[in-house]
PDB file of N, CA, C and O in Angstrom:
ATOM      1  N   UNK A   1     -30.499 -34.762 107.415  1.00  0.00           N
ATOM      2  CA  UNK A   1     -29.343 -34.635 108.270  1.00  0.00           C
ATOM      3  C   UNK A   1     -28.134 -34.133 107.470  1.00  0.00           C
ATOM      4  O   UNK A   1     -27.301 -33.430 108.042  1.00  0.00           O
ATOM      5  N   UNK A   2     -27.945 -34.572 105.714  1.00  0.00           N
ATOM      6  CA  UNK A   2     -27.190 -34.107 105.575  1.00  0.00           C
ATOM      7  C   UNK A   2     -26.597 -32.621 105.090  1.00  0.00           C
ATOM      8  O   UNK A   2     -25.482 -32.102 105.048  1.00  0.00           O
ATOM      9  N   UNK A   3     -27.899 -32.243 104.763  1.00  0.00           N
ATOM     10  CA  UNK A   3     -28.114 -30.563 104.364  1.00  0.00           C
ATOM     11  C   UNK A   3     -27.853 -30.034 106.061  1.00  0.00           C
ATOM     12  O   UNK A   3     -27.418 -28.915 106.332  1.00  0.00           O
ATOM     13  N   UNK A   4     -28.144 -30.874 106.896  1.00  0.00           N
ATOM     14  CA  UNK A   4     -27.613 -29.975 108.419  1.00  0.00           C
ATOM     15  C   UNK A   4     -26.031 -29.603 108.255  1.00  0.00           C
ATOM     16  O   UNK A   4     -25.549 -28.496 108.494  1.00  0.00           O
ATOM     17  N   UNK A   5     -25.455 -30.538 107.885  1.00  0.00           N
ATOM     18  CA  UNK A   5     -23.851 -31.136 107.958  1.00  0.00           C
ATOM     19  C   UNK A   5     -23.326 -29.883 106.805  1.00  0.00           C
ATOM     20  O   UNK A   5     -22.402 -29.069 106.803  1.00  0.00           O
ATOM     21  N   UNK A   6     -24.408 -30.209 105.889  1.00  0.00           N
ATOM     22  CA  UNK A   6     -23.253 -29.266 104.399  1.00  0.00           C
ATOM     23  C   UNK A   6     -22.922 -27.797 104.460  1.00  0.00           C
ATOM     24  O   UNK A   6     -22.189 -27.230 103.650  1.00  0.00           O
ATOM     25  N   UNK A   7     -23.473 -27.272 105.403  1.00  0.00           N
ATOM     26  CA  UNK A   7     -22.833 -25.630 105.861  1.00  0.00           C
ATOM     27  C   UNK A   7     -21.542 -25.707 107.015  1.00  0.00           C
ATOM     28  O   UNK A   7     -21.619 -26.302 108.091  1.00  0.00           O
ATOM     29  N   UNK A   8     -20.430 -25.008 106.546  1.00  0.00           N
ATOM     30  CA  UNK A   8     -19.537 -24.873 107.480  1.00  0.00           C
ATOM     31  C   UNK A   8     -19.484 -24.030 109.138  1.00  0.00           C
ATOM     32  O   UNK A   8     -18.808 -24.130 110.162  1.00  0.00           O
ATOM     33  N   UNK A   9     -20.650 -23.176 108.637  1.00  0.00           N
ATOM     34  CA  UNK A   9     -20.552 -22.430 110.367  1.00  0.00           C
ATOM     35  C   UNK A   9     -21.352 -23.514 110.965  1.00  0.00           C
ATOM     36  O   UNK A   9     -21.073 -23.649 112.157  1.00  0.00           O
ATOM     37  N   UNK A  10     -22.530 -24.587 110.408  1.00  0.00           N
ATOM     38  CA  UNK A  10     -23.293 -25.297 111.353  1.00  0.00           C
ATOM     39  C   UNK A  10     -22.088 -26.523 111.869  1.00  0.00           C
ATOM     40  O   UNK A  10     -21.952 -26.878 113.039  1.00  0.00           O
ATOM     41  N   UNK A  11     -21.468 -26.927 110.965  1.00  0.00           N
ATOM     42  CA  UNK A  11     -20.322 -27.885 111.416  1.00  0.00           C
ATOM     43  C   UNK A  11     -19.554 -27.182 112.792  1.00  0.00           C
ATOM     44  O   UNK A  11     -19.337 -27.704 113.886  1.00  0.00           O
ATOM     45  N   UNK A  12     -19.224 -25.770 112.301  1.00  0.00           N
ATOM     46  CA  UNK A  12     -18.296 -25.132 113.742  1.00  0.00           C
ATOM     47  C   UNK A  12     -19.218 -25.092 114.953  1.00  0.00           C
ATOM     48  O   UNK A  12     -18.774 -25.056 116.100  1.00  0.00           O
ATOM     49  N   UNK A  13     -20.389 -25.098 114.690  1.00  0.00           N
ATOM     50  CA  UNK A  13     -21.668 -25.185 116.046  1.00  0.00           C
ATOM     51  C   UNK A  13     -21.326 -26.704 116.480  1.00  0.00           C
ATOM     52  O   UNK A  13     -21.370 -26.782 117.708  1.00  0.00           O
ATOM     53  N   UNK A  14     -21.109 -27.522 116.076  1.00  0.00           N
ATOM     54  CA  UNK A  14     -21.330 -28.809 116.258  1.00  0.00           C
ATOM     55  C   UNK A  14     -20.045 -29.377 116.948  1.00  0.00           C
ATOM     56  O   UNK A  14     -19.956 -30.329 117.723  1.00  0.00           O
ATOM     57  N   UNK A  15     -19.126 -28.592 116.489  1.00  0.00           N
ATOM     58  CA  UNK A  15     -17.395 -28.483 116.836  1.00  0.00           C
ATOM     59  C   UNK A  15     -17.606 -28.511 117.993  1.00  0.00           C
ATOM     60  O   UNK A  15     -17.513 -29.425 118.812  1.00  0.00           O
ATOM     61  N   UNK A  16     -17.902 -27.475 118.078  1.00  0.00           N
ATOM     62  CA  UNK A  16     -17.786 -26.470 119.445  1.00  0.00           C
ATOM     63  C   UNK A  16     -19.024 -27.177 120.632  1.00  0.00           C
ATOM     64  O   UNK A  16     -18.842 -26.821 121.796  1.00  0.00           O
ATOM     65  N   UNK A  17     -20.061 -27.999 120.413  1.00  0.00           N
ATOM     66  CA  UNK A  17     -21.071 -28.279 120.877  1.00  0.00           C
ATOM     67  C   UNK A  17     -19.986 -29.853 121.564  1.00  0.00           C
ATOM     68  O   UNK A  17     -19.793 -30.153 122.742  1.00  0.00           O
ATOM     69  N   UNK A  18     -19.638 -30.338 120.700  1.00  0.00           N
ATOM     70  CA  UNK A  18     -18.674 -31.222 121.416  1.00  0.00           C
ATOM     71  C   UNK A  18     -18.215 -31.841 122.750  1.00  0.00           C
ATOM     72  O   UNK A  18     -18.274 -32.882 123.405  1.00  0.00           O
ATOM     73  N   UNK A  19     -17.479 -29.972 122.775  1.00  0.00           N
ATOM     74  CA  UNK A  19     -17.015 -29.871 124.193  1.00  0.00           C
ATOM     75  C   UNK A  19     -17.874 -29.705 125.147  1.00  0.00           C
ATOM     76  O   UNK A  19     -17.751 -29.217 126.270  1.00  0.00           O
ATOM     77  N   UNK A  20     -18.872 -30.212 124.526  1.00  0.00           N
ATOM     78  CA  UNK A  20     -20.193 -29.904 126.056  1.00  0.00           C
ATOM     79  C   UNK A  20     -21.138 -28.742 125.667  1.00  0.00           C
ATOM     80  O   UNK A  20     -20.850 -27.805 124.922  1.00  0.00           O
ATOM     81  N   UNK A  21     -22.698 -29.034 126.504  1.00  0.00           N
ATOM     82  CA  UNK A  21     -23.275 -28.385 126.457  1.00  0.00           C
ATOM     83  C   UNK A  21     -23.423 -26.531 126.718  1.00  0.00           C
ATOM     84  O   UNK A  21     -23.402 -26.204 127.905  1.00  0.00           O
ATOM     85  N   UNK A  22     -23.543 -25.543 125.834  1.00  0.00           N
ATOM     86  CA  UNK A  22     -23.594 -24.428 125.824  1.00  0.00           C
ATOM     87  C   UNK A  22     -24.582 -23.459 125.236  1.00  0.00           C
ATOM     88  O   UNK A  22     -25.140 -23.655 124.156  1.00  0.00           O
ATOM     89  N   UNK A  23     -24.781 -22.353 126.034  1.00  0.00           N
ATOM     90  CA  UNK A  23     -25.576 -21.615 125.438  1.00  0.00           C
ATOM     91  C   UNK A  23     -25.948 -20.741 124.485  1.00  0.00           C
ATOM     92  O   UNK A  23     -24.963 -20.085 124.148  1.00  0.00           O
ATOM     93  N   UNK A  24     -26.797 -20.469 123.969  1.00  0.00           N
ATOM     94  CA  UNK A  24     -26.939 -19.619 122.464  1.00  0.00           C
ATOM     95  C   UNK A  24     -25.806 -18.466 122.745  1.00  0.00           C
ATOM     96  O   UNK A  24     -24.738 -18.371 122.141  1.00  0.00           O
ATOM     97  N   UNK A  25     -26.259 -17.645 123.756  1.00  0.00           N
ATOM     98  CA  UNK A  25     -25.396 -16.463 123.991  1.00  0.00           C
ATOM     99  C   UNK A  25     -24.199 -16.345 123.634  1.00  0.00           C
ATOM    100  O   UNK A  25     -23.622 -15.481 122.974  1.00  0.00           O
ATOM    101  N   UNK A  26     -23.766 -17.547 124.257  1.00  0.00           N
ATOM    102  CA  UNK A  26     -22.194 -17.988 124.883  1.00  0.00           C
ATOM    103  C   UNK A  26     -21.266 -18.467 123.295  1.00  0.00           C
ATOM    104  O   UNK A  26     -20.137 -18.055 123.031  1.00  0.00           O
ATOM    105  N   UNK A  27     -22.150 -19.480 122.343  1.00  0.00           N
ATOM    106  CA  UNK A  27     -22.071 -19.930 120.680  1.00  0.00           C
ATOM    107  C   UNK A  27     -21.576 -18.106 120.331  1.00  0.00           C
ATOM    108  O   UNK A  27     -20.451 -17.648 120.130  1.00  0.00           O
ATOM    109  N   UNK A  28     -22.756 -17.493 120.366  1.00  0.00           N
ATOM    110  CA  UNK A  28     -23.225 -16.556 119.134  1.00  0.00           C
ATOM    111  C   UNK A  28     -21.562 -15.297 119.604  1.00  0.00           C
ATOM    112  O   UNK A  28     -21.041 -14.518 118.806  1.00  0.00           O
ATOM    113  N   UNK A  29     -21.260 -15.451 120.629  1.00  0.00           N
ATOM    114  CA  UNK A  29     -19.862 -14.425 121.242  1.00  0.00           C
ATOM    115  C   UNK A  29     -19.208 -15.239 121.071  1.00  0.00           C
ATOM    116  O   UNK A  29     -18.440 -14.634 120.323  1.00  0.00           O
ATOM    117  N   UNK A  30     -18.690 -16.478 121.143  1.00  0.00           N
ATOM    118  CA  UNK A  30     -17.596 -17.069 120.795  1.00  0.00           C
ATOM    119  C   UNK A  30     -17.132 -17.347 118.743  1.00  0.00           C
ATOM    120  O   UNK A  30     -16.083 -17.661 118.180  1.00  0.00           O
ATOM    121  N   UNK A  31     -18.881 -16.947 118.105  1.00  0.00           N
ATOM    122  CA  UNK A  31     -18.220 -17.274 116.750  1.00  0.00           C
ATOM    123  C   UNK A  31     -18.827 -16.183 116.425  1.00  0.00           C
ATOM    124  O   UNK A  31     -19.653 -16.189 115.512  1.00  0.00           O
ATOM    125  N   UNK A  32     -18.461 -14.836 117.252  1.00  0.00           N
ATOM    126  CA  UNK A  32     -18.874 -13.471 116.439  1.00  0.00           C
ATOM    127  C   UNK A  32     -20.262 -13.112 115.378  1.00  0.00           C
ATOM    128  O   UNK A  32     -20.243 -12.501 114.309  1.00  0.00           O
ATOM    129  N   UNK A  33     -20.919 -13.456 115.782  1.00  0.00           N
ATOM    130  CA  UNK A  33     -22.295 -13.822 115.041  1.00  0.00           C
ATOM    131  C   UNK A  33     -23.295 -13.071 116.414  1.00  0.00           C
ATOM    132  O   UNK A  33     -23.053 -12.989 117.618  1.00  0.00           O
ATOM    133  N   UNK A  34     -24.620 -12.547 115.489  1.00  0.00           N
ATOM    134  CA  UNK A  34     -25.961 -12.616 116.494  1.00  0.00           C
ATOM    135  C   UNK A  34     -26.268 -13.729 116.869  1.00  0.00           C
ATOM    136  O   UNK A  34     -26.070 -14.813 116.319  1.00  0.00           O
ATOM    137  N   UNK A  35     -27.037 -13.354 118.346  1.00  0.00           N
ATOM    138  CA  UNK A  35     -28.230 -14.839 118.517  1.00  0.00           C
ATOM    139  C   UNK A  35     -28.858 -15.267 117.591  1.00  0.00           C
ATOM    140  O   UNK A  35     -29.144 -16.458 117.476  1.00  0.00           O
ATOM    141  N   UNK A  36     -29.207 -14.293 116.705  1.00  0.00           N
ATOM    142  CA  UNK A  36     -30.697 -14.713 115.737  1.00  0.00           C
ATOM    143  C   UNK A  36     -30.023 -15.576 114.666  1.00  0.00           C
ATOM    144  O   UNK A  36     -30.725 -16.402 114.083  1.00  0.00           O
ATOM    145  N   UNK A  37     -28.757 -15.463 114.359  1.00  0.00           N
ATOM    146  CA  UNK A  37     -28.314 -16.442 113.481  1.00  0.00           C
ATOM    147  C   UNK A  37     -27.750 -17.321 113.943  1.00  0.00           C
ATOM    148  O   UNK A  37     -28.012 -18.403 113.419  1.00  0.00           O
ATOM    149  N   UNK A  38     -26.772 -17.342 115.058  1.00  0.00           N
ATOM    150  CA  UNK A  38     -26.648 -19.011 115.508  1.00  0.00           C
ATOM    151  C   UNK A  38     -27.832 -19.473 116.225  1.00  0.00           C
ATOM    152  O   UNK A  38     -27.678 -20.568 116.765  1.00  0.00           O
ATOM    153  N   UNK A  39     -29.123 -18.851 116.390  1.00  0.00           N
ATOM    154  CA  UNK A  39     -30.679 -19.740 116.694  1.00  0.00           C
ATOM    155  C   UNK A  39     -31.133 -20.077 115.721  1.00  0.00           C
ATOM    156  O   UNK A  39     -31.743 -21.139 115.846  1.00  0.00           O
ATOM    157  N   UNK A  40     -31.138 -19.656 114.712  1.00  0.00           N
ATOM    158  CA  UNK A  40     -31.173 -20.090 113.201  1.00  0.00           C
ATOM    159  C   UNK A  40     -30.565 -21.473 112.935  1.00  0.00           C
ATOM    160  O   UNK A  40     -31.261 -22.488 112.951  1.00  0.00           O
ATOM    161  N   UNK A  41     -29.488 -21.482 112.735  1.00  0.00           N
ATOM    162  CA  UNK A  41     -28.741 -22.096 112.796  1.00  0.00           C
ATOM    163  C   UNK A  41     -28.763 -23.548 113.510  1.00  0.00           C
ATOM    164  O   UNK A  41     -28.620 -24.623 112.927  1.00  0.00           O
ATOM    165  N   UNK A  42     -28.969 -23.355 114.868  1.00  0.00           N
ATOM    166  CA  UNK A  42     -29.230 -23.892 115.642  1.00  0.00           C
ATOM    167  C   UNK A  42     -30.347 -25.314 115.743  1.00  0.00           C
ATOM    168  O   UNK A  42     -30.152 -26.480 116.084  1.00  0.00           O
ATOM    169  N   UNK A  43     -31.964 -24.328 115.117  1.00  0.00           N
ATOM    170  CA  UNK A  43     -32.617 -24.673 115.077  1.00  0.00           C
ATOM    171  C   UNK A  43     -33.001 -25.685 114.026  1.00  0.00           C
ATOM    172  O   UNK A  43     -33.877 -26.546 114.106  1.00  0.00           O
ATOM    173  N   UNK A  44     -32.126 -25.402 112.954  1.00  0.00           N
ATOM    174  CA  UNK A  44     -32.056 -26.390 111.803  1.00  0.00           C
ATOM    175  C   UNK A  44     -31.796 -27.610 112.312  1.00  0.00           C
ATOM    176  O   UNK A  44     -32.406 -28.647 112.054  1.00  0.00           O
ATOM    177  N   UNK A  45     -30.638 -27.435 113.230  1.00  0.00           N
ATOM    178  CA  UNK A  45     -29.313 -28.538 113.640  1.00  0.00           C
ATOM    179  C   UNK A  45     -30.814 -29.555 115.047  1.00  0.00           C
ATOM    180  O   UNK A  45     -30.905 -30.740 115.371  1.00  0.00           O
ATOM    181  N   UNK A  46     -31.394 -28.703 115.326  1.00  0.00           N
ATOM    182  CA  UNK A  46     -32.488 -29.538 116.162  1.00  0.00           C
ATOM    183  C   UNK A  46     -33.415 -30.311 115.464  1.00  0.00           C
ATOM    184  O   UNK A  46     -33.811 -31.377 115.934  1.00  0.00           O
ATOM    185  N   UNK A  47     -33.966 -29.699 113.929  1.00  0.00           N
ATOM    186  CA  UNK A  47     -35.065 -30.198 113.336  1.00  0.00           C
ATOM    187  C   UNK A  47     -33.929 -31.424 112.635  1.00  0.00           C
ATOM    188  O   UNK A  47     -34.438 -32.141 111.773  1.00  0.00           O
ATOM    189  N   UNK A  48     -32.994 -31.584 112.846  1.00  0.00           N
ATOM    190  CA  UNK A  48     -32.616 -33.075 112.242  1.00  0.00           C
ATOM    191  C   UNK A  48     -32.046 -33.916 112.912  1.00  0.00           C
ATOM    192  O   UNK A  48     -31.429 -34.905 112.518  1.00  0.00           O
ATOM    193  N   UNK A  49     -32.343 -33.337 114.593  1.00  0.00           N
ATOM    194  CA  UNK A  49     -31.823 -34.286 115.548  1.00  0.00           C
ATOM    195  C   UNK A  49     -30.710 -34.677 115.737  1.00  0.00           C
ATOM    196  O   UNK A  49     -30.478 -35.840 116.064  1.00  0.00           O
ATOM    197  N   UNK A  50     -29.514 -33.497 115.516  1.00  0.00           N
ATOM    198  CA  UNK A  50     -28.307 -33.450 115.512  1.00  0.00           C
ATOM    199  C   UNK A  50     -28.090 -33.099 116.896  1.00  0.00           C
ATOM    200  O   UNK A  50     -27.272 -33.629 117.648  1.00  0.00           O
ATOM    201  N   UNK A  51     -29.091 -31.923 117.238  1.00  0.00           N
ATOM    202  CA  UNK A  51     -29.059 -31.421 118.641  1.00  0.00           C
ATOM    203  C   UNK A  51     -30.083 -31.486 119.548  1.00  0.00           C
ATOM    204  O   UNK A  51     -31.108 -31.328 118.884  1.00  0.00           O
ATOM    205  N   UNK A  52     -30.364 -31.629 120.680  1.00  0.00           N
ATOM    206  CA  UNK A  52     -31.173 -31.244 122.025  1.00  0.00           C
ATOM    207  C   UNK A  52     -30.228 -29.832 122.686  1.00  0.00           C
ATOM    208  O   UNK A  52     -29.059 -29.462 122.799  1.00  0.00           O
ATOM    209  N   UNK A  53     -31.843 -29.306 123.060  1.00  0.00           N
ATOM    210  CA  UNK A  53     -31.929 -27.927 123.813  1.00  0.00           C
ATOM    211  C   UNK A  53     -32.897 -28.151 125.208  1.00  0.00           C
ATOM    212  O   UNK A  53     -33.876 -28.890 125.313  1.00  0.00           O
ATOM    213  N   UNK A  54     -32.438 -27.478 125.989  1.00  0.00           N
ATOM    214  CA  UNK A  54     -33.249 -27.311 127.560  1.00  0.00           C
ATOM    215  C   UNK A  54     -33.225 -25.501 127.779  1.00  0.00           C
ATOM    216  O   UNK A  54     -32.181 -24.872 127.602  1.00  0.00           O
ATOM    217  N   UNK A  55     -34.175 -25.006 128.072  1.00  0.00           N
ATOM    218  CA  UNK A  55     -34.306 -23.663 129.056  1.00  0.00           C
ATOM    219  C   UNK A  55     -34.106 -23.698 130.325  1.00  0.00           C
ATOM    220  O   UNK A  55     -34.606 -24.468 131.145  1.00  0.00           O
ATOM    221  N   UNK A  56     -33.353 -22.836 130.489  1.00  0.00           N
ATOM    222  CA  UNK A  56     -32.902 -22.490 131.912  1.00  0.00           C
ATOM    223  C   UNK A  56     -33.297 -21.137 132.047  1.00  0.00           C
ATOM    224  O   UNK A  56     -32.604 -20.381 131.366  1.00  0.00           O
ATOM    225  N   UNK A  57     -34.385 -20.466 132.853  1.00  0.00           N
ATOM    226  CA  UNK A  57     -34.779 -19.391 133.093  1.00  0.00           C
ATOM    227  C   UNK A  57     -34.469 -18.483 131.641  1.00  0.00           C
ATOM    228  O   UNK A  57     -35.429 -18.773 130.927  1.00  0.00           O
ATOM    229  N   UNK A  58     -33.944 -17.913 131.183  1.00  0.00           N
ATOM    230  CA  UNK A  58     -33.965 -16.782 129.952  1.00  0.00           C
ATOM    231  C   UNK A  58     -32.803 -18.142 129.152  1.00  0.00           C
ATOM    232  O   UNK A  58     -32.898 -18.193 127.926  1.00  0.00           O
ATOM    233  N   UNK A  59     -32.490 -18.456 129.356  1.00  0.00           N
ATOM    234  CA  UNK A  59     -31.118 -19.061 128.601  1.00  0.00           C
ATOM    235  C   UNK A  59     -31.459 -20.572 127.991  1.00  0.00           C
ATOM    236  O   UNK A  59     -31.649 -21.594 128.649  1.00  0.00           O
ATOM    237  N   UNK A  60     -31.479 -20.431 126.650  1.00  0.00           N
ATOM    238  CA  UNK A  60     -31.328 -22.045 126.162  1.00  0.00           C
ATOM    239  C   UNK A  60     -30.294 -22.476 125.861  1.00  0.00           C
ATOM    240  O   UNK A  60     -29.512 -21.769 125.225  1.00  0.00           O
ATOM    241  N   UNK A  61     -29.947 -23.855 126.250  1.00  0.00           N
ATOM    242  CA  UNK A  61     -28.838 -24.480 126.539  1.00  0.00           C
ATOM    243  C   UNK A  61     -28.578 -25.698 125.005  1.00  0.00           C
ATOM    244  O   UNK A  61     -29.443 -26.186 124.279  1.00  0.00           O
ATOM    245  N   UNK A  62     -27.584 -25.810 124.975  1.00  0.00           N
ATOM    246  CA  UNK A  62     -27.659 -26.701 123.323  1.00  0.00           C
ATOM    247  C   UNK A  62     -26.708 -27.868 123.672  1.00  0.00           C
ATOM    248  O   UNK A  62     -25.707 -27.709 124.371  1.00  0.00           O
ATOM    249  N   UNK A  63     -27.170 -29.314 123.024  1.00  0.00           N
ATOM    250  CA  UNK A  63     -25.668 -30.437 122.831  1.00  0.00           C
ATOM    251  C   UNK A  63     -25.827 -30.654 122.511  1.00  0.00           C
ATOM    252  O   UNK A  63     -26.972 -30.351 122.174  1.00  0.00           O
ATOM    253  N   UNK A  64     -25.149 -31.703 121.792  1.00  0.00           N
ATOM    254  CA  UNK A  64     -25.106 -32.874 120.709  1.00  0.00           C
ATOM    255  C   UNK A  64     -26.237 -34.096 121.715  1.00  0.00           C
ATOM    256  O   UNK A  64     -26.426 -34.320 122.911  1.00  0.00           O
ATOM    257  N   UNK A  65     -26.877 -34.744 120.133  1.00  0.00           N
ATOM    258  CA  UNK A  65     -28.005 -35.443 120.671  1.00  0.00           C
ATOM    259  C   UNK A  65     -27.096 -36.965 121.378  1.00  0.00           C
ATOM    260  O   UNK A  65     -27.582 -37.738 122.203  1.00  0.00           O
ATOM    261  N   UNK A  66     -26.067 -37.036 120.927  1.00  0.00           N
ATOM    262  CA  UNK A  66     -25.438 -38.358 121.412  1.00  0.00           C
ATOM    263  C   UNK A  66     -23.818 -38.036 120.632  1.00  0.00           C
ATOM    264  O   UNK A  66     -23.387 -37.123 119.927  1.00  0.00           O
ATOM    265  N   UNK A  67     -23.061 -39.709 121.365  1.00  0.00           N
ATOM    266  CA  UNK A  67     -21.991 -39.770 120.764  1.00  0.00           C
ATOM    267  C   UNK A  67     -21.925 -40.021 118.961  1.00  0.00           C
ATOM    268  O   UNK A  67     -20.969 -39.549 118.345  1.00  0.00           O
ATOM    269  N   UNK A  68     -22.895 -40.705 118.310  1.00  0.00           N
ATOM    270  CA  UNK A  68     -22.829 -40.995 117.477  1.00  0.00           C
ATOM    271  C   UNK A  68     -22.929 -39.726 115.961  1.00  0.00           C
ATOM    272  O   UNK A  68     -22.473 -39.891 114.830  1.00  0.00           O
ATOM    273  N   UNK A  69     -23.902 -38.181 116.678  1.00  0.00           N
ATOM    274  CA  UNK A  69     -23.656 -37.461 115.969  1.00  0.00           C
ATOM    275  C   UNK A  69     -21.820 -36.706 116.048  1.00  0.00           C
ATOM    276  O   UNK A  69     -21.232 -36.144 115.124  1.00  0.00           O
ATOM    277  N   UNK A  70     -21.278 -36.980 117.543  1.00  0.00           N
ATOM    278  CA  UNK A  70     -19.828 -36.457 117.589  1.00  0.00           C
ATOM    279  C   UNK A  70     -19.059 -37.101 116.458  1.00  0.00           C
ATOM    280  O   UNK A  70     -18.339 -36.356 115.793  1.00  0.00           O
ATOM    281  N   UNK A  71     -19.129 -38.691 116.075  1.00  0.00           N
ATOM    282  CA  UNK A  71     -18.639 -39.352 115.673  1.00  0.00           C
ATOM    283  C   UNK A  71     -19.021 -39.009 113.737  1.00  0.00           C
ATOM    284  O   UNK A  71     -18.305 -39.654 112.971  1.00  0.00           O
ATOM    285  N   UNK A  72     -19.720 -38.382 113.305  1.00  0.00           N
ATOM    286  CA  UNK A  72     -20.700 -37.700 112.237  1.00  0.00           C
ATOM    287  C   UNK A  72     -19.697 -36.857 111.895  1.00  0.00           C
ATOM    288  O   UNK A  72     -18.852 -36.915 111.002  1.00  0.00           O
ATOM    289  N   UNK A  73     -20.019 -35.722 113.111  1.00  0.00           N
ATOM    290  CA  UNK A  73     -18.925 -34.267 112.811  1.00  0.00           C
ATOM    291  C   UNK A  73     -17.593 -34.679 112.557  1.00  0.00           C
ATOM    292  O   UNK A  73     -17.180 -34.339 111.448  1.00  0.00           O
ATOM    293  N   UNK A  74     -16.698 -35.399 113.364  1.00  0.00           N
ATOM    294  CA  UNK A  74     -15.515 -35.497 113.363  1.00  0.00           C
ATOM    295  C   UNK A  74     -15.136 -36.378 111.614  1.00  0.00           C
ATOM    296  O   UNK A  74     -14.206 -35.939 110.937  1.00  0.00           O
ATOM    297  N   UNK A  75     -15.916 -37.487 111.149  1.00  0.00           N
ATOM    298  CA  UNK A  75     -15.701 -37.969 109.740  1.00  0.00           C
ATOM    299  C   UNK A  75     -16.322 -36.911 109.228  1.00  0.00           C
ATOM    300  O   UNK A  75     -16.898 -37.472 108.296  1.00  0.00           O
ATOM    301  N   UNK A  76     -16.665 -35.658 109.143  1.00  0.00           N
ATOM    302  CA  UNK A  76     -17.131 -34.796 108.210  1.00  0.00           C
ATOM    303  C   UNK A  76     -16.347 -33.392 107.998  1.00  0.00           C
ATOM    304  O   UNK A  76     -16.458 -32.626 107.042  1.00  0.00           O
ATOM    305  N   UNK A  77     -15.381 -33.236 109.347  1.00  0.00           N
ATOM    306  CA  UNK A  77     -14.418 -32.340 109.698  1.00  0.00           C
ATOM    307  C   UNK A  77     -13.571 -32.905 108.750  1.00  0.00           C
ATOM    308  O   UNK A  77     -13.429 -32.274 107.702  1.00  0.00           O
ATOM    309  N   UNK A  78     -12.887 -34.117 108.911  1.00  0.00           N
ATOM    310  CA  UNK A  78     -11.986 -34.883 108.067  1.00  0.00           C
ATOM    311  C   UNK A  78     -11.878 -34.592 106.833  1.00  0.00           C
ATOM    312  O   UNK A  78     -10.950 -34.099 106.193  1.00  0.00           O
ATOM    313  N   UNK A  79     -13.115 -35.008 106.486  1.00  0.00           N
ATOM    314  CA  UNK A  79     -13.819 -35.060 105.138  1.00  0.00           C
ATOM    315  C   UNK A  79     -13.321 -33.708 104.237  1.00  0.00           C
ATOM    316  O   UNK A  79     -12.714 -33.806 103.171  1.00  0.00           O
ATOM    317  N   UNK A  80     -13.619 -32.708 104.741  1.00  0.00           N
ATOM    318  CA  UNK A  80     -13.857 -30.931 104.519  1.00  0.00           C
ATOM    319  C   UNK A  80     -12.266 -30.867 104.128  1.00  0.00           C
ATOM    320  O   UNK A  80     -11.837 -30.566 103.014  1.00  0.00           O
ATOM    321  N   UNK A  81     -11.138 -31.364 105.773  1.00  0.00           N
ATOM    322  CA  UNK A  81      -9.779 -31.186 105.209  1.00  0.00           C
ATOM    323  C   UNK A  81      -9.311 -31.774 104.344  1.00  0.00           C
ATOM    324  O   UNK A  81      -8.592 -31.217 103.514  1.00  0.00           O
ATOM    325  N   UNK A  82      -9.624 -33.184 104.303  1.00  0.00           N
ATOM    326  CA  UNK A  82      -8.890 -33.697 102.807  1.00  0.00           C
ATOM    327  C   UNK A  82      -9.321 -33.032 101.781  1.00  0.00           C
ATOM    328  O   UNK A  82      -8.531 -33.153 100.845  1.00  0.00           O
ATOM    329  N   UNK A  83     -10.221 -32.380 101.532  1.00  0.00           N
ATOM    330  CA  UNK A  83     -10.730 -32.086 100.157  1.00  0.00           C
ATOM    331  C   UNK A  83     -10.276 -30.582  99.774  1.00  0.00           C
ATOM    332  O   UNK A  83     -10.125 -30.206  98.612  1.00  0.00           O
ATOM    333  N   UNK A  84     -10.091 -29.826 100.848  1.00  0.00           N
ATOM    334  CA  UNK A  84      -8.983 -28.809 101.192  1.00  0.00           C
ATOM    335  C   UNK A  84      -7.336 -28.666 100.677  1.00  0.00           C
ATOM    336  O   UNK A  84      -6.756 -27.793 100.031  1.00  0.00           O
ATOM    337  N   UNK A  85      -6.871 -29.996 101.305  1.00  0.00           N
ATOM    338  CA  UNK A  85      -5.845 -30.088 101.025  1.00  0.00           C
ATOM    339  C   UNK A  85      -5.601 -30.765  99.173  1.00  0.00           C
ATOM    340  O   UNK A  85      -4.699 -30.366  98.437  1.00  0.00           O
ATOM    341  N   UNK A  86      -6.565 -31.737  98.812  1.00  0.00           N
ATOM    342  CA  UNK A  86      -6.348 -32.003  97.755  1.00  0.00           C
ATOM    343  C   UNK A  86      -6.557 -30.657  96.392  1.00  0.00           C
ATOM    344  O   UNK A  86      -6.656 -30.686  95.166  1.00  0.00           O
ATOM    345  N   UNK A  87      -6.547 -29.573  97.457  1.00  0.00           N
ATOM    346  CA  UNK A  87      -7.279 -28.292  96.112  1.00  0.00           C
ATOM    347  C   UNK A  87      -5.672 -27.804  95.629  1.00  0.00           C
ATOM    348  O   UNK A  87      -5.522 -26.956  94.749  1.00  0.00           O
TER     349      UNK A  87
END
């Protein structure tokens, strides 16, 4: 889980996953990236049970597996700025 956490674009997936469930498409145009890399991406963030996915006809849909990974991201967002600011 924590090699999911230690890349910064997978943290901004997770950001952004937050606000509710969304689709690859919808990720990969909002953080200027291909599908194939925020499914990449993505798919990591599933194999450690950070995330659940559902298909909807052509479209897979992504969220956070619960509150407790929100609660993960947000002490790890933190985390990133203090160590930012202490540079």
């Amino acid at each position: 889980m924590f090699k999911a956490l230690a890349d910064p674009d997978r943290l901004r997936l997770l950001a952004r996953l937050a606000d509710g469930e969304t689709c690859v498409t919808e990720l990969a145009a909002l953080e200027d990236q291909k599908v194939t890399t925020v499914s990449a991406r993505l798919k990591l963030l599933l194999t450690a049970r950070l995330v659940s996915r559902r298909r909807e006809a052509k479209h897979m849909y992504y969220r956070l597996t619960d509150d407790h990974v929100l609660q993960i991201v947000i002490t790890a967002l933190e985390h990133s700025a203090e160590d930012a600011l202490s540079r």
